[in-house]
mmCIF file of the N, C-alpha and C atoms, coordinates in Angstrom:
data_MODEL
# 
_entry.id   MODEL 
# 
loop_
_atom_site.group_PDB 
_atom_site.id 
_atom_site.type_symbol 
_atom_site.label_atom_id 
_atom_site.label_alt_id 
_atom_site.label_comp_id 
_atom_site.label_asym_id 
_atom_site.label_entity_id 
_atom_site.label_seq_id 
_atom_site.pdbx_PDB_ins_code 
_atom_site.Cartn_x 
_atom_site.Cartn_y 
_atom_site.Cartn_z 
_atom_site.occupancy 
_atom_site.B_iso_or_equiv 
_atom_site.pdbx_formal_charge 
_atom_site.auth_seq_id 
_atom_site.auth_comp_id 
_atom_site.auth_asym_id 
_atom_site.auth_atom_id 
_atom_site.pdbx_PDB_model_num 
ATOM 1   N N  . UNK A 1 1  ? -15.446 -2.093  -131.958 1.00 0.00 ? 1  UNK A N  1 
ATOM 2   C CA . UNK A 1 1  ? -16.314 -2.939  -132.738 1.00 0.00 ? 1  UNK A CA 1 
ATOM 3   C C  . UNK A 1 1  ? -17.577 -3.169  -131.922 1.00 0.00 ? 1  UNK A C  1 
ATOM 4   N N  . UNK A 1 2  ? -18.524 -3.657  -132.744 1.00 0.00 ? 2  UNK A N  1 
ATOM 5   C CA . UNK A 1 2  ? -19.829 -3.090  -132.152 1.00 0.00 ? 2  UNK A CA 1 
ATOM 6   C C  . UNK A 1 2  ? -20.824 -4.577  -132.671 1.00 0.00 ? 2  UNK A C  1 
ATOM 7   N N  . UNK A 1 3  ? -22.170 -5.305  -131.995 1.00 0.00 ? 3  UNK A N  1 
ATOM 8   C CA . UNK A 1 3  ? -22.942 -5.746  -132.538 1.00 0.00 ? 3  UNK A CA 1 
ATOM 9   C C  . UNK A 1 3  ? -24.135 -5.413  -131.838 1.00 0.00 ? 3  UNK A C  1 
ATOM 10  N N  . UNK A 1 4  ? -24.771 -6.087  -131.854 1.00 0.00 ? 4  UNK A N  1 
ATOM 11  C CA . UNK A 1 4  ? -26.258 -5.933  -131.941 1.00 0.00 ? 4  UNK A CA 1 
ATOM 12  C C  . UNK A 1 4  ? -27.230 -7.195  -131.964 1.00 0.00 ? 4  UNK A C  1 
ATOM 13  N N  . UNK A 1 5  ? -28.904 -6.894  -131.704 1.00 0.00 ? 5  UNK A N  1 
ATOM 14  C CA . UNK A 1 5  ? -29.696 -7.725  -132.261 1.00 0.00 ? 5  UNK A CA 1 
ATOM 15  C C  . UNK A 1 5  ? -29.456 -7.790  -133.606 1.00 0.00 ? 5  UNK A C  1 
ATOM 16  N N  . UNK A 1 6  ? -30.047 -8.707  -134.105 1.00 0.00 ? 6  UNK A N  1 
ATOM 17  C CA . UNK A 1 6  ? -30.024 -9.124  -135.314 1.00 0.00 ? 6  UNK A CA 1 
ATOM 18  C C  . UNK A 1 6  ? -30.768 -8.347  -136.859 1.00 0.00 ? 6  UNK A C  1 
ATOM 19  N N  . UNK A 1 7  ? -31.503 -8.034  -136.191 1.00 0.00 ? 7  UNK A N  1 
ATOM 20  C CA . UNK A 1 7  ? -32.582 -6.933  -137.265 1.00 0.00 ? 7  UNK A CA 1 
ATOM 21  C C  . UNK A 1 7  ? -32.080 -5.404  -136.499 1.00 0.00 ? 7  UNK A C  1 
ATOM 22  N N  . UNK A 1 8  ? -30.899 -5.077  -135.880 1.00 0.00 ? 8  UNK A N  1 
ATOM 23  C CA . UNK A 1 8  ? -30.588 -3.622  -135.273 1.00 0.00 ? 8  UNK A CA 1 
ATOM 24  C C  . UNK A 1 8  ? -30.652 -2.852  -136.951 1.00 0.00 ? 8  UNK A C  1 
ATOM 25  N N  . UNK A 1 9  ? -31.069 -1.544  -136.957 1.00 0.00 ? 9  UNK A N  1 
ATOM 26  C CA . UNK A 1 9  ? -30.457 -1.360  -138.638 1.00 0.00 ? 9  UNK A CA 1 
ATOM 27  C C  . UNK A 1 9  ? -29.391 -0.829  -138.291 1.00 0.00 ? 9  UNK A C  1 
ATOM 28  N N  . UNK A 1 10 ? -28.572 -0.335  -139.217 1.00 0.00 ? 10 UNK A N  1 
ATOM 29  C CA . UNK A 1 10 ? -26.750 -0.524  -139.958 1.00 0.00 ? 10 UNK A CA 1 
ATOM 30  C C  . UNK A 1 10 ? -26.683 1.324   -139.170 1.00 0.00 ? 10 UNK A C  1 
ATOM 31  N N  . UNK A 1 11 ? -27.545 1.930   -139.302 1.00 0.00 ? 11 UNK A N  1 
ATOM 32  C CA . UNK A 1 11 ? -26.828 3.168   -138.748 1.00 0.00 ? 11 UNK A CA 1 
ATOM 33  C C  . UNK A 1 11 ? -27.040 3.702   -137.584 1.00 0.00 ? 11 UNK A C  1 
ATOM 34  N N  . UNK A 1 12 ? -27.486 2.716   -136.715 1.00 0.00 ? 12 UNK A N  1 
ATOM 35  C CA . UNK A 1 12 ? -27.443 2.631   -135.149 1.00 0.00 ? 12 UNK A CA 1 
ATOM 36  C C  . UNK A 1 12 ? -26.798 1.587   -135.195 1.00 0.00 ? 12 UNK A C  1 
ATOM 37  N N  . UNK A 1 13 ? -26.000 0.856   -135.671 1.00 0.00 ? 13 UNK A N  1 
ATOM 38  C CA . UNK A 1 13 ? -24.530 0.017   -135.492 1.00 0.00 ? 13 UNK A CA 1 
ATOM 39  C C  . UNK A 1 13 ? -23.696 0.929   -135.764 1.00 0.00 ? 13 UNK A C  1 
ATOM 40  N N  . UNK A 1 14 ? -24.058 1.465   -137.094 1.00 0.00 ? 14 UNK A N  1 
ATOM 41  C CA . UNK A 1 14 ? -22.701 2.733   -137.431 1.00 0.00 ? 14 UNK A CA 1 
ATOM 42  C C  . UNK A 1 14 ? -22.160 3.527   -136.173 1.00 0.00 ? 14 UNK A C  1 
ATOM 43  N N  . UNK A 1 15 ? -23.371 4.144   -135.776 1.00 0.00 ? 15 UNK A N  1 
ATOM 44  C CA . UNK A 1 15 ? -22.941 5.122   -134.565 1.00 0.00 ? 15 UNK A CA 1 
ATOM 45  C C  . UNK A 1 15 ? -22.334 4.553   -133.141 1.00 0.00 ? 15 UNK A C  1 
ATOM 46  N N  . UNK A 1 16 ? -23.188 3.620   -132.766 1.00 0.00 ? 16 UNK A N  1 
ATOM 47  C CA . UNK A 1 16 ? -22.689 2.697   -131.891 1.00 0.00 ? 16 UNK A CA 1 
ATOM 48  C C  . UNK A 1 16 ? -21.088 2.286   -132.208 1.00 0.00 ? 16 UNK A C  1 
ATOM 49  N N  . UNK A 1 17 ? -20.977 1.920   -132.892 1.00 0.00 ? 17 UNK A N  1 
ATOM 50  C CA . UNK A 1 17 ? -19.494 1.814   -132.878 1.00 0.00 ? 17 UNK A CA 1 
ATOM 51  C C  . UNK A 1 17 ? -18.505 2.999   -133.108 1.00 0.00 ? 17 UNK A C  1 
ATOM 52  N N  . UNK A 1 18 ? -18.988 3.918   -133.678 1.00 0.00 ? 18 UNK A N  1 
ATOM 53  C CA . UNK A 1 18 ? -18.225 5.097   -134.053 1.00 0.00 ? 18 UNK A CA 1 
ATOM 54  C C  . UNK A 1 18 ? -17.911 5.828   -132.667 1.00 0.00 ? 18 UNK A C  1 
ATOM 55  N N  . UNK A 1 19 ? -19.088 5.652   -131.958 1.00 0.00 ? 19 UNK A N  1 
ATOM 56  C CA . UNK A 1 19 ? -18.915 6.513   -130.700 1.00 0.00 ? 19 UNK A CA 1 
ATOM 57  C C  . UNK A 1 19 ? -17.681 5.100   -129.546 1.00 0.00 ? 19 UNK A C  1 
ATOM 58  N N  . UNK A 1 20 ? -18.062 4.093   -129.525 1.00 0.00 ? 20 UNK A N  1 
ATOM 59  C CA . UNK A 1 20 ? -17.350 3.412   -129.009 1.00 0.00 ? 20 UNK A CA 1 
ATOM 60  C C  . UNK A 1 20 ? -15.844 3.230   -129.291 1.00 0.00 ? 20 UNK A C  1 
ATOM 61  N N  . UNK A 1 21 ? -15.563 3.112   -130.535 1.00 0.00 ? 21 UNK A N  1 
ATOM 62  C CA . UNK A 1 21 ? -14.005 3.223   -130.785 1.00 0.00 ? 21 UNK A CA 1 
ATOM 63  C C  . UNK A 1 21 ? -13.471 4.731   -130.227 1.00 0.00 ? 21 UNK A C  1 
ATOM 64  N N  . UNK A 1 22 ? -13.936 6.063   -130.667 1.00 0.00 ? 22 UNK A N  1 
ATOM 65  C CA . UNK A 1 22 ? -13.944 6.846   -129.731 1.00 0.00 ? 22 UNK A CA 1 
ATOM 66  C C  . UNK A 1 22 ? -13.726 6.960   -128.307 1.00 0.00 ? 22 UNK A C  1 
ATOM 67  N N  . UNK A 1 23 ? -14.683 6.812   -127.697 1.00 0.00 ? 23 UNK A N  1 
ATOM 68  C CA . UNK A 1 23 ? -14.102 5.870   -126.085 1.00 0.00 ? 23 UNK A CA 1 
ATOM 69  C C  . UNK A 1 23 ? -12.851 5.093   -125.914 1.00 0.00 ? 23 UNK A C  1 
ATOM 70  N N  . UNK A 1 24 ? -12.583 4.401   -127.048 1.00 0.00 ? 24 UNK A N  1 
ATOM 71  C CA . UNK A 1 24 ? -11.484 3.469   -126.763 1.00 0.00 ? 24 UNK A CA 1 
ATOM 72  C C  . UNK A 1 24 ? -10.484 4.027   -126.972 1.00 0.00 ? 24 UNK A C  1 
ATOM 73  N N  . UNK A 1 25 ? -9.783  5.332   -127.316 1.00 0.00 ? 25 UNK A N  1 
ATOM 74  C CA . UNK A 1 25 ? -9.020  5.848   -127.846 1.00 0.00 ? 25 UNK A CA 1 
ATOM 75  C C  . UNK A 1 25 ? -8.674  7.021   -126.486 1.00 0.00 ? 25 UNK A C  1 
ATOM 76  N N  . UNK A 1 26 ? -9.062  6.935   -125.712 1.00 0.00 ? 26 UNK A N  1 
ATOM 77  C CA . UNK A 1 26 ? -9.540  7.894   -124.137 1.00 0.00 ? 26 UNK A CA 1 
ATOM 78  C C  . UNK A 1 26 ? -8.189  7.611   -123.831 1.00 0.00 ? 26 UNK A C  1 
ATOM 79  N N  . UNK A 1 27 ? -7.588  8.407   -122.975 1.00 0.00 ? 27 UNK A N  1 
ATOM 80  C CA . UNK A 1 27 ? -5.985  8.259   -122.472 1.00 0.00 ? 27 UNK A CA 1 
ATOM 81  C C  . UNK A 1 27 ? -6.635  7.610   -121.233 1.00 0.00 ? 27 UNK A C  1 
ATOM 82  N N  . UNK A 1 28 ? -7.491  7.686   -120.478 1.00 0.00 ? 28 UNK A N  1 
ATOM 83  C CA . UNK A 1 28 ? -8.199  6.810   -119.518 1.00 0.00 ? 28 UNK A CA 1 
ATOM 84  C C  . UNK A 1 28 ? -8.019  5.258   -119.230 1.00 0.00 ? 28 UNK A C  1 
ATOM 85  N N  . UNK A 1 29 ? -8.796  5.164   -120.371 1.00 0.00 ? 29 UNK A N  1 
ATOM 86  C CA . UNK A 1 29 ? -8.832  3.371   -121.020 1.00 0.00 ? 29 UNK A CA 1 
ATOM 87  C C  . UNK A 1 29 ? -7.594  3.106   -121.388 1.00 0.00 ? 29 UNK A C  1 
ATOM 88  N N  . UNK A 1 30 ? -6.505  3.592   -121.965 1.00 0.00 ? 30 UNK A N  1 
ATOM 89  C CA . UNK A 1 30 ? -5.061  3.494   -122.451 1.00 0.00 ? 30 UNK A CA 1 
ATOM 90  C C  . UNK A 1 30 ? -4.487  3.197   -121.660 1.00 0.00 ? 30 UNK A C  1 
ATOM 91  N N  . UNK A 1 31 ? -4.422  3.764   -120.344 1.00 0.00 ? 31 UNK A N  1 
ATOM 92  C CA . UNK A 1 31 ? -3.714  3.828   -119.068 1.00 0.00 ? 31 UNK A CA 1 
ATOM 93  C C  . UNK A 1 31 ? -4.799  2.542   -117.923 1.00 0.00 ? 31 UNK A C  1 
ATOM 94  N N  . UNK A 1 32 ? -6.045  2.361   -118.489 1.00 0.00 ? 32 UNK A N  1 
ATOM 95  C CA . UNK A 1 32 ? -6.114  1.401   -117.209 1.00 0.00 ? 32 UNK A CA 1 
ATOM 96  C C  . UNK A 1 32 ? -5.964  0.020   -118.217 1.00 0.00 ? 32 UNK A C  1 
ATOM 97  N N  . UNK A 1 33 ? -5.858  -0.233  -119.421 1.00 0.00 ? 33 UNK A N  1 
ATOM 98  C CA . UNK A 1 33 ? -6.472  -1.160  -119.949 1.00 0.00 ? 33 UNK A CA 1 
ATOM 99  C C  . UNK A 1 33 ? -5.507  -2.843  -119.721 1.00 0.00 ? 33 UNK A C  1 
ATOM 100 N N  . UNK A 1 34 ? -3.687  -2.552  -119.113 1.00 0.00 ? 34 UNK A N  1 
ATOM 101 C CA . UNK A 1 34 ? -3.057  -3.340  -118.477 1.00 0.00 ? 34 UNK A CA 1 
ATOM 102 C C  . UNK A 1 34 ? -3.608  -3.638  -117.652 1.00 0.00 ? 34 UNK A C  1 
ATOM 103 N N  . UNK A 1 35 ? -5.098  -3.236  -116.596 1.00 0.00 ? 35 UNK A N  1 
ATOM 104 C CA . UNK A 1 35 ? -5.376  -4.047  -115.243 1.00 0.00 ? 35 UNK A CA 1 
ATOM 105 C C  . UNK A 1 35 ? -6.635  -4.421  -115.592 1.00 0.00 ? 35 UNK A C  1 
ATOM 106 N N  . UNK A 1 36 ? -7.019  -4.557  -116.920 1.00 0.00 ? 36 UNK A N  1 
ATOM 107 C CA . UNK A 1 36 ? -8.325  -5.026  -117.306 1.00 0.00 ? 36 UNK A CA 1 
ATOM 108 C C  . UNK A 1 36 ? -7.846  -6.476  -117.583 1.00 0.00 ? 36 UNK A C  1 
ATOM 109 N N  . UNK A 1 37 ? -6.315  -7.185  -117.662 1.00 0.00 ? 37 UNK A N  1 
ATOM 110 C CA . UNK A 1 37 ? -6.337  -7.618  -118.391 1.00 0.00 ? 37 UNK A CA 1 
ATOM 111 C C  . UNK A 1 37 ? -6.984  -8.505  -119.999 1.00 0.00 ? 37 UNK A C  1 
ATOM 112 N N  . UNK A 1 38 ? -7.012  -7.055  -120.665 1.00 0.00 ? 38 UNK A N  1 
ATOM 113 C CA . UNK A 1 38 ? -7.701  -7.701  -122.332 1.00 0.00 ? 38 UNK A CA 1 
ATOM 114 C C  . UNK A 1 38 ? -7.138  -6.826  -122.946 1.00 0.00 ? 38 UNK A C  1 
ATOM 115 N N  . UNK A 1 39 ? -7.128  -7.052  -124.335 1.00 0.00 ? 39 UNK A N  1 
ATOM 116 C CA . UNK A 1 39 ? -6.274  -6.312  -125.593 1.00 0.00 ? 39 UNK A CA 1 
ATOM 117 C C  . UNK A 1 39 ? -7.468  -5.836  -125.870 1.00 0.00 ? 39 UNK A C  1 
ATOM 118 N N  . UNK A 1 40 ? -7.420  -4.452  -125.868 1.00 0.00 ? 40 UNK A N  1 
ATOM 119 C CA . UNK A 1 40 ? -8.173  -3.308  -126.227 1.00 0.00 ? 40 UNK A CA 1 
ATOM 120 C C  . UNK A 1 40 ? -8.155  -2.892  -127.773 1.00 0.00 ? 40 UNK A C  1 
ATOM 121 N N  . UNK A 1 41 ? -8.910  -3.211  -128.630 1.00 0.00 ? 41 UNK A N  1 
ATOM 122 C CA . UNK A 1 41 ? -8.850  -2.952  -130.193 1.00 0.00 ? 41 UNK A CA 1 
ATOM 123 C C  . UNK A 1 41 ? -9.847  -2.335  -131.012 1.00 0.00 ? 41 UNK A C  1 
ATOM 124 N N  . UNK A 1 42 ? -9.772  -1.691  -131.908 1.00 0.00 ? 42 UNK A N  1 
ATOM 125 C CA . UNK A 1 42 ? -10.725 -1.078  -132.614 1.00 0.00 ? 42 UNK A CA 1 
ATOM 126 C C  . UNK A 1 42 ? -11.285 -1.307  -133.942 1.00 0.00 ? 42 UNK A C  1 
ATOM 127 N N  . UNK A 1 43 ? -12.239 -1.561  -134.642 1.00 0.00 ? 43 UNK A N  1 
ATOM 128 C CA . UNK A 1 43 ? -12.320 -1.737  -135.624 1.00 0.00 ? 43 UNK A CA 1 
ATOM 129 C C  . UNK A 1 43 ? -13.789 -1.233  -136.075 1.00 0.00 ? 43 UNK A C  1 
ATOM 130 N N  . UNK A 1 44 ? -14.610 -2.011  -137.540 1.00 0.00 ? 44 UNK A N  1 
ATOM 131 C CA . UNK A 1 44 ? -15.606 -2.114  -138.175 1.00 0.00 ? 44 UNK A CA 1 
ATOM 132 C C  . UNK A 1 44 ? -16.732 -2.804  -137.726 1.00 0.00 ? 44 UNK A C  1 
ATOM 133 N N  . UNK A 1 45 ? -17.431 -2.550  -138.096 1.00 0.00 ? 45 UNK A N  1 
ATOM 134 C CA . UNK A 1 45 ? -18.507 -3.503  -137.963 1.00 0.00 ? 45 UNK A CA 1 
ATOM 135 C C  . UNK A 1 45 ? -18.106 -4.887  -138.727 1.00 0.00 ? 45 UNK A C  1 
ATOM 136 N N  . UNK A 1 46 ? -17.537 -5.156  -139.954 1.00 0.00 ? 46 UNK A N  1 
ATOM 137 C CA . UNK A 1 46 ? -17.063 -5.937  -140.766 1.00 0.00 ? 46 UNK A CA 1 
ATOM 138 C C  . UNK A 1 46 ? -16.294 -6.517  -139.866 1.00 0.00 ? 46 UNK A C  1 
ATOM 139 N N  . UNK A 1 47 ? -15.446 -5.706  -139.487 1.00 0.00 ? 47 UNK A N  1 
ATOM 140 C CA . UNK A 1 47 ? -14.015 -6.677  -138.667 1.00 0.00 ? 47 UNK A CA 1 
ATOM 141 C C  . UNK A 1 47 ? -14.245 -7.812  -137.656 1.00 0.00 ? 47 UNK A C  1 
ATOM 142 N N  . UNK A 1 48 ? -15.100 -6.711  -137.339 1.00 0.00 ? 48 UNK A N  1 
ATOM 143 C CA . UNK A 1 48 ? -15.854 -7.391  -135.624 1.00 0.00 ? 48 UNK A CA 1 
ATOM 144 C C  . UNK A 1 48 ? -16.435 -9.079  -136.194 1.00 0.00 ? 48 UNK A C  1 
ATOM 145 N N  . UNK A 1 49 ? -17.442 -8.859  -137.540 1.00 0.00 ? 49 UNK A N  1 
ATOM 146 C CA . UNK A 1 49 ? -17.667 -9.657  -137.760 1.00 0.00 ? 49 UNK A CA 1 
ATOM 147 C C  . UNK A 1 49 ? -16.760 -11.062 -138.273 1.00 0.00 ? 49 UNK A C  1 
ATOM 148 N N  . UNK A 1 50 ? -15.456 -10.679 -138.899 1.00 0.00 ? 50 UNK A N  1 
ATOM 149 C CA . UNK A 1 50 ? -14.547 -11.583 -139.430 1.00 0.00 ? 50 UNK A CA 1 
ATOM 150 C C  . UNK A 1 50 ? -14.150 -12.101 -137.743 1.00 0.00 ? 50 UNK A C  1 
ATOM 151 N N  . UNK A 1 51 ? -13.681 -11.335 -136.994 1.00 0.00 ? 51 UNK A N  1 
ATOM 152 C CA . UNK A 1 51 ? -13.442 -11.665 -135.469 1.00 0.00 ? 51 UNK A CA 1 
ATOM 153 C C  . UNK A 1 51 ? -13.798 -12.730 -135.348 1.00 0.00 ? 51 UNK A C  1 
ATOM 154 N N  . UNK A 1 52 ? -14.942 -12.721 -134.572 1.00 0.00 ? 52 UNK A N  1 
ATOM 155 C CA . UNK A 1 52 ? -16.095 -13.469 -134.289 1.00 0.00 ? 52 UNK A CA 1 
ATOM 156 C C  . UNK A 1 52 ? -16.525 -14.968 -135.402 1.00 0.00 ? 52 UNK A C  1 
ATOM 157 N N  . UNK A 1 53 ? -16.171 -14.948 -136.582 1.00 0.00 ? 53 UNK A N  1 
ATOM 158 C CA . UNK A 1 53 ? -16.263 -16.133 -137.411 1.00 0.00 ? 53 UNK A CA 1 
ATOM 159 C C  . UNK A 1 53 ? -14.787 -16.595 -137.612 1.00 0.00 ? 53 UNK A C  1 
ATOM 160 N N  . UNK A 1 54 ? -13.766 -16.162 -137.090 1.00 0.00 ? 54 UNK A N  1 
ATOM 161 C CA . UNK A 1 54 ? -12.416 -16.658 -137.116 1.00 0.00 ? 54 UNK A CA 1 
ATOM 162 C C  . UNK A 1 54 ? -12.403 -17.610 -135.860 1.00 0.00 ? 54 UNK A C  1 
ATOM 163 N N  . UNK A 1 55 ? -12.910 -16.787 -134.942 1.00 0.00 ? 55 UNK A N  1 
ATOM 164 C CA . UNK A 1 55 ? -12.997 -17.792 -133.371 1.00 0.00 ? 55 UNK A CA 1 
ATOM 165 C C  . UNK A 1 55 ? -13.100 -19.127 -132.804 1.00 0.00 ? 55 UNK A C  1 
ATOM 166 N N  . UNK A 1 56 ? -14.574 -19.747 -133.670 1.00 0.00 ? 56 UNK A N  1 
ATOM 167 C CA . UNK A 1 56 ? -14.853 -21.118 -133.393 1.00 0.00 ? 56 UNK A CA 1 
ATOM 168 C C  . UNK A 1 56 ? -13.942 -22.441 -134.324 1.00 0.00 ? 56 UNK A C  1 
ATOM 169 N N  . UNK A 1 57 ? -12.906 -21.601 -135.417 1.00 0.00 ? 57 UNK A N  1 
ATOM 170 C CA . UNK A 1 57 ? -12.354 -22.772 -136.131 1.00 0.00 ? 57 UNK A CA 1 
ATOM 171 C C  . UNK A 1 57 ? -10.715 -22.628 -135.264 1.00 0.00 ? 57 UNK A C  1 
ATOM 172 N N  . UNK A 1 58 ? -10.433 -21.470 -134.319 1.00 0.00 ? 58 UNK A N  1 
ATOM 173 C CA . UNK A 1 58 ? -9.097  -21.367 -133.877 1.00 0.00 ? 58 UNK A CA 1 
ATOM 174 C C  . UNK A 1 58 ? -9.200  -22.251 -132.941 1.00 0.00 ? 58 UNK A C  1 
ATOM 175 N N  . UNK A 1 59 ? -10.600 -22.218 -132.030 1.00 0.00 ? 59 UNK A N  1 
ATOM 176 C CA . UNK A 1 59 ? -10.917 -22.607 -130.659 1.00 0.00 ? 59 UNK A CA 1 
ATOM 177 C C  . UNK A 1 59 ? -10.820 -24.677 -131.266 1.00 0.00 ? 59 UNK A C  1 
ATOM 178 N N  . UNK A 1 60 ? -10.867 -25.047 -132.575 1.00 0.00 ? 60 UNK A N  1 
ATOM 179 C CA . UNK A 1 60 ? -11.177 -26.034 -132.603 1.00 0.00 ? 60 UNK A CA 1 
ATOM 180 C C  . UNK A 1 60 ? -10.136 -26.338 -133.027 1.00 0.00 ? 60 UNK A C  1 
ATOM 181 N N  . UNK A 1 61 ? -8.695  -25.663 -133.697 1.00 0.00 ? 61 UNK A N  1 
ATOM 182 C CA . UNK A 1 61 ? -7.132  -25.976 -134.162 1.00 0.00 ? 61 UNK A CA 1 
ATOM 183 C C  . UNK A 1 61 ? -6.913  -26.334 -132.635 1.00 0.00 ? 61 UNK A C  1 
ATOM 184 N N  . UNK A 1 62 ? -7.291  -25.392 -131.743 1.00 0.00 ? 62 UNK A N  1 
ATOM 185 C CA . UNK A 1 62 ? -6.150  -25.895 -130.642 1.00 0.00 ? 62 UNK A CA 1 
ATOM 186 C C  . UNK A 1 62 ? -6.911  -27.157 -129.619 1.00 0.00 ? 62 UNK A C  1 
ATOM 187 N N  . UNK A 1 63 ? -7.933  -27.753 -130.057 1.00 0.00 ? 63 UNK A N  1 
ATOM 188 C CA . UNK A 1 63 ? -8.373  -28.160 -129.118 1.00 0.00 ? 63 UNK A CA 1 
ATOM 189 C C  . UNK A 1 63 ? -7.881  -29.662 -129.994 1.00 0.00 ? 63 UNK A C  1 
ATOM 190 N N  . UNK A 1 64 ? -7.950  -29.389 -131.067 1.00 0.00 ? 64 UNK A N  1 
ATOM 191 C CA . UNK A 1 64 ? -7.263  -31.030 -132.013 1.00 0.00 ? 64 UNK A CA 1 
ATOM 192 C C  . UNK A 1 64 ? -5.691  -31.310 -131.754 1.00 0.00 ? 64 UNK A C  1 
ATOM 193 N N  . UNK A 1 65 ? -5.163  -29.806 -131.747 1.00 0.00 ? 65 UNK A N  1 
ATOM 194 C CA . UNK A 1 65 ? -3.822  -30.117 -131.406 1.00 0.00 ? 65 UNK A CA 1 
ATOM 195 C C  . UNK A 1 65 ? -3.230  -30.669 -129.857 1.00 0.00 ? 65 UNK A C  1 
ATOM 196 N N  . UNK A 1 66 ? -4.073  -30.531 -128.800 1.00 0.00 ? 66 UNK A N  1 
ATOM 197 C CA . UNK A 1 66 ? -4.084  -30.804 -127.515 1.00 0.00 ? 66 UNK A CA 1 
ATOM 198 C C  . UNK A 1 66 ? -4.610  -32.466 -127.422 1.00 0.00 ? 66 UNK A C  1 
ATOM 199 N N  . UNK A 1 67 ? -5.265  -32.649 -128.420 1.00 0.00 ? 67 UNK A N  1 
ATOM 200 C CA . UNK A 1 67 ? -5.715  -33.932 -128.400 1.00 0.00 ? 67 UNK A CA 1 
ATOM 201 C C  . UNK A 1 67 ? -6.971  -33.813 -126.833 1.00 0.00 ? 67 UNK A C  1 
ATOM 202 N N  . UNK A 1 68 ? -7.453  -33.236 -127.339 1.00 0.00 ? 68 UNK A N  1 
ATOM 203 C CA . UNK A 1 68 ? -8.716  -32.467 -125.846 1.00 0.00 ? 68 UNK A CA 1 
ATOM 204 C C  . UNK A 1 68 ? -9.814  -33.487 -126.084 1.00 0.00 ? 68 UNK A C  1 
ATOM 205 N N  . UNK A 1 69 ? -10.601 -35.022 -125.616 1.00 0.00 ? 69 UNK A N  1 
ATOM 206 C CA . UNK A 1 69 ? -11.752 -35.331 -125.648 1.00 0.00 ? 69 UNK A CA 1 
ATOM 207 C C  . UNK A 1 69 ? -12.527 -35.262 -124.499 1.00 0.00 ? 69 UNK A C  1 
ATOM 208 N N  . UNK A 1 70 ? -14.203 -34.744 -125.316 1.00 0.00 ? 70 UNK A N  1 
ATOM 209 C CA . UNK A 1 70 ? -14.886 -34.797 -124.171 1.00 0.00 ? 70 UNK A CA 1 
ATOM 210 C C  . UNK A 1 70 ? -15.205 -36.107 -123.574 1.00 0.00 ? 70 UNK A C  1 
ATOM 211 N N  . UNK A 1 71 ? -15.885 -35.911 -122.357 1.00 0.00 ? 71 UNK A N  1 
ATOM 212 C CA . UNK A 1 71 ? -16.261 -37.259 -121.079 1.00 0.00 ? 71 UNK A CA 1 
ATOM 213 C C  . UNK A 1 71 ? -17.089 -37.128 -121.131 1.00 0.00 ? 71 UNK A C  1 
# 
């Protein structure tokens, strides 16, 4: 998954990511990606984007459930 500036156009995101999931699929990256520790995943430009707008309401379930206030 891939982003960008904001005005990037859509088919230099296309490629950008096309070539990057590519990369990610490397028996290389497969084999080191346990000492990166991070979950290595592939997707859309779309996905990336649902990603990324799923984030700030998870980051805020667990921070209500912890009962977390700031000082």
């Amino acid at each position: 998954m891939v982003s960008g500036a904001r005005n990037t156009p859509a088919a230099i995101i296309g490629q950008l990511n096309k070539e990057i999931n590519a990369g990610l699929q490397t028996r290389e990256l497969e084999r080191g990606s346990p000492d990166l520790a991070a979950t290595v995943f592939m997707g859309s430009p779309d996905d990336f984007a649902k990603f990324i707008a799923a984030k700030p309401r998870s980051g805020r379930k667990v921070i209500r459930a912890a009962n977390i206030k700031a000082e």
